[in-house]
C-alpha positions as YAML, in Angstrom:
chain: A
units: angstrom
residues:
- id: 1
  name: UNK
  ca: [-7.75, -8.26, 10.90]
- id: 2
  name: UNK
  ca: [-10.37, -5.55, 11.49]
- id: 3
  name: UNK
  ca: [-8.58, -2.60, 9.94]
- id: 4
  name: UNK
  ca: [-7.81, -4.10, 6.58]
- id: 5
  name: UNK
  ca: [-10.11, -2.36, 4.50]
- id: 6
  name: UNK
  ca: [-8.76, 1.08, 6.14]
- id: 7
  name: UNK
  ca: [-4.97, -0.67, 6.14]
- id: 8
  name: UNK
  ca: [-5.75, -1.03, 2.02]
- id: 9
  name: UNK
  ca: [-7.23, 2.13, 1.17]
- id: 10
  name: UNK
  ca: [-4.22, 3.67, 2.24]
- id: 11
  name: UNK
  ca: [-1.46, 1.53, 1.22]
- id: 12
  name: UNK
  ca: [-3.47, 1.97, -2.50]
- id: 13
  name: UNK
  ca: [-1.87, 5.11, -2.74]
- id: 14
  name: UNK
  ca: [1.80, 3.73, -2.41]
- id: 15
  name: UNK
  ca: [1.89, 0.81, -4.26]
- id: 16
  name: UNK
  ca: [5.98, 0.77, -4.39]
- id: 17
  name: UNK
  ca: [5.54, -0.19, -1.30]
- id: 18
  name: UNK
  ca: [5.67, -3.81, -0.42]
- id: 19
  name: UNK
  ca: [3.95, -5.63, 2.17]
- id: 20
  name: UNK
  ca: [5.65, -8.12, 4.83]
- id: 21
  name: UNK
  ca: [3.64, -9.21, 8.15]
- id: 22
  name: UNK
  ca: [4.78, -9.75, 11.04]
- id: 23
  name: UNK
  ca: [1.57, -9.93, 12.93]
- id: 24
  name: UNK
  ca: [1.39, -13.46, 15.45]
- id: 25
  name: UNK
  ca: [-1.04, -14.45, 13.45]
- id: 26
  name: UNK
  ca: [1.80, -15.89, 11.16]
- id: 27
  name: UNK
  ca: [2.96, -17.85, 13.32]
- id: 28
  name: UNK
  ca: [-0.09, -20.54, 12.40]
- id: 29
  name: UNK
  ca: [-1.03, -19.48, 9.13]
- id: 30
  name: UNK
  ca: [0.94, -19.90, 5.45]
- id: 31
  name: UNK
  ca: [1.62, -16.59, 3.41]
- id: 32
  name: UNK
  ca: [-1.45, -18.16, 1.15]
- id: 33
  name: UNK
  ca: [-3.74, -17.59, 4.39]
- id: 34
  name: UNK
  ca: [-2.33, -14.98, 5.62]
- id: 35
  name: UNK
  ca: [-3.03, -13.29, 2.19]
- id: 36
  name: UNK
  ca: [-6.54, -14.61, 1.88]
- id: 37
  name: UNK
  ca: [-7.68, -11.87, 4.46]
- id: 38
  name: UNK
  ca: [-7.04, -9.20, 2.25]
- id: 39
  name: UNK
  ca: [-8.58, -8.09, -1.10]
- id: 40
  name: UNK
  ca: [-8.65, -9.58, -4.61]
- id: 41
  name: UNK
  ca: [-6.04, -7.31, -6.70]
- id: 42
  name: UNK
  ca: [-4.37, -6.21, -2.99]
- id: 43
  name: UNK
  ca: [-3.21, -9.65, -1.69]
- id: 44
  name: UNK
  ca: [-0.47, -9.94, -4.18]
- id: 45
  name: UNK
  ca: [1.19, -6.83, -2.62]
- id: 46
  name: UNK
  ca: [1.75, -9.49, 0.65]
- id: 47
  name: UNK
  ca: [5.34, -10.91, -0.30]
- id: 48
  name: UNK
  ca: [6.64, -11.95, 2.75]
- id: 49
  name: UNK
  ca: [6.08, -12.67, 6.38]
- id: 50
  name: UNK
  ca: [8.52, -12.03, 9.46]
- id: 51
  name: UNK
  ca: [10.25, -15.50, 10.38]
- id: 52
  name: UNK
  ca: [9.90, -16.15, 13.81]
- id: 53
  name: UNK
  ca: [12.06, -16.08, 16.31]
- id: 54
  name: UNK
  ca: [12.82, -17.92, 19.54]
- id: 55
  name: UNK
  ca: [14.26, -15.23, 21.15]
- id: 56
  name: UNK
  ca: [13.44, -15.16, 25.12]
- id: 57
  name: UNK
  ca: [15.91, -13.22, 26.48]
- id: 58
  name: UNK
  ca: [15.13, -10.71, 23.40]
- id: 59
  name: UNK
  ca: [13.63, -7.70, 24.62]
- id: 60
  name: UNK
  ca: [12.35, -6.03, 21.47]
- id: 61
  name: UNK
  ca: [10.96, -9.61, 19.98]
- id: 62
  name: UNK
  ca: [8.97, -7.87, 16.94]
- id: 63
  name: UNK
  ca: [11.39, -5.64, 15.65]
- id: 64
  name: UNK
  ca: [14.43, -8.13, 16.23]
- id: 65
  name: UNK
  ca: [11.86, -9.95, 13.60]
- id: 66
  name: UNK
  ca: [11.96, -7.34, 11.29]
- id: 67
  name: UNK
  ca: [15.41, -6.82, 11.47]
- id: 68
  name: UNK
  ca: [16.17, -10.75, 10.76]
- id: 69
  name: UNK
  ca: [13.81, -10.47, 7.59]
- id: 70
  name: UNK
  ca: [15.11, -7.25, 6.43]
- id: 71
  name: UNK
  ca: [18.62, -8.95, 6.76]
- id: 72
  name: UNK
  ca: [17.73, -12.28, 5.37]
- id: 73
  name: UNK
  ca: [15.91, -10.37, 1.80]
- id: 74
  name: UNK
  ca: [19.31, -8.44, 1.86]
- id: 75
  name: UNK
  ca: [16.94, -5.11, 2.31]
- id: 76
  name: UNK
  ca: [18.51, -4.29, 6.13]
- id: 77
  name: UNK
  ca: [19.40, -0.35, 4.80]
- id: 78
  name: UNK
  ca: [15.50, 0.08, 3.46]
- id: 79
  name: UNK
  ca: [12.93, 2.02, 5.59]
- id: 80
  name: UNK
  ca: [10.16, 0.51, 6.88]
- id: 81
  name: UNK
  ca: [7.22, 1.00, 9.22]
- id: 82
  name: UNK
  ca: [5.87, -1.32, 11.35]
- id: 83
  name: UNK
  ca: [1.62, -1.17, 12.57]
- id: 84
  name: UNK
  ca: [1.56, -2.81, 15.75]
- id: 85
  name: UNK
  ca: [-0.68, -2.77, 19.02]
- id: 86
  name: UNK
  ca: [2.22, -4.32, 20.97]
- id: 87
  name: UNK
  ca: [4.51, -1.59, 22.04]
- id: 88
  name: UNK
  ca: [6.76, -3.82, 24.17]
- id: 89
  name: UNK
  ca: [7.76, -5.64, 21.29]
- id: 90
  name: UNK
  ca: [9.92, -2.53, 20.05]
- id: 91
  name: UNK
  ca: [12.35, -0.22, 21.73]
- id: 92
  name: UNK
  ca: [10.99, 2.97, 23.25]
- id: 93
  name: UNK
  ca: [10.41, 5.64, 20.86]
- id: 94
  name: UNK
  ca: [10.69, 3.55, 17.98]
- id: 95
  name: UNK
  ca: [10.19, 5.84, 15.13]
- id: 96
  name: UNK
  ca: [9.21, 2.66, 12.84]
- id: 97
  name: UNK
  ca: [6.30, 1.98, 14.88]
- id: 98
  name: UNK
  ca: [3.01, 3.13, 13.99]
- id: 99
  name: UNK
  ca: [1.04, 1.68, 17.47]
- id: 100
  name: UNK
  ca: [-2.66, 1.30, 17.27]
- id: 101
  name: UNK
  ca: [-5.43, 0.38, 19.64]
- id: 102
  name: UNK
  ca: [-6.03, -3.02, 19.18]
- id: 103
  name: UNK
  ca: [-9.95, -2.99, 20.15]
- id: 104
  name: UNK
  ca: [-9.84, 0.04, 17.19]
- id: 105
  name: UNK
  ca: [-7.90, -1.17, 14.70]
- id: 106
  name: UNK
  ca: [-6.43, 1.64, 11.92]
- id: 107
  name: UNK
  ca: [-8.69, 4.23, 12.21]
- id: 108
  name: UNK
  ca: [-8.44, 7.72, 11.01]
- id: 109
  name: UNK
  ca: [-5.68, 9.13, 12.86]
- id: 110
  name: UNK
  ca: [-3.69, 5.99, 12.66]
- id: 111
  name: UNK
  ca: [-3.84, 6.20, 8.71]
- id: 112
  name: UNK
  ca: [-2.78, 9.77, 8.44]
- id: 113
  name: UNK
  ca: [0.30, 8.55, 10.53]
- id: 114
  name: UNK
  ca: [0.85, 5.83, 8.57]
- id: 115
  name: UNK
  ca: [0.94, 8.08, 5.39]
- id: 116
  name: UNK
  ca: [3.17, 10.41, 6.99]
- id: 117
  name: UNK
  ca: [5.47, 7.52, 8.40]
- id: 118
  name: UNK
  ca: [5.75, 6.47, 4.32]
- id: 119
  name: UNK
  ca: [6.24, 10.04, 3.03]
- id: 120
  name: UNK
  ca: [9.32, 10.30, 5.31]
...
């Protein structure tokens, strides 16, 4: 997870904001390890992780994710923004997506879109 320190300062600022992830690395990690990469006093904002899906005739596997746990928590009418290097794992033009360069991680740019993604 290289851009968690720059993924926390940001999200510091917005702390109604909770925290679900949907990265693959879920899929062989708990939500106790999953949490463990990120800061004391920042890993409790972690609720959740995306199930994960079986899906292979989905086309849009990532955000059919997001959809399932959005449903699921009974939050399906909430905003949210997904940070993601994968851009074939969501529709084109997805407004949710925030897509980074996965050899970069969240650098500056990508934060002030993320803020701007949360403001809206």
């Amino acid at each position: 997870m290289v851009f968690v320190p720059n993924f926390e300062r940001v999200m510091r600022d917005y702390p109604e904001v909770d925290i679900v992830i949907s990265s693959a690395w879920r899929e062989s990690s708990s939500l106790v390890e999953l949490q463990s990469h990120f800061s004391q006093g920042f890993k409790e904002r972690i609720i959740d992780a995306t199930p994960v899906l079986q899906l292979l005739d989905h086309k849009y596997l990532r955000q059919a994710e997001i959809t399932a746990w959005l449903r699921d928590a009974g939050r399906e009418y909430e905003s949210w923004v997904a940070i993601d290097d994968s851009d074939w794992l969501f529709p084109p033009e997805c407004r949710n997506l925030i897509l980074v360069n996965g050899q970069v991680g969240l650098d500056m740019e990508t934060a002030d879109r993320l803020r701007r993604a949360i403001k809206n």
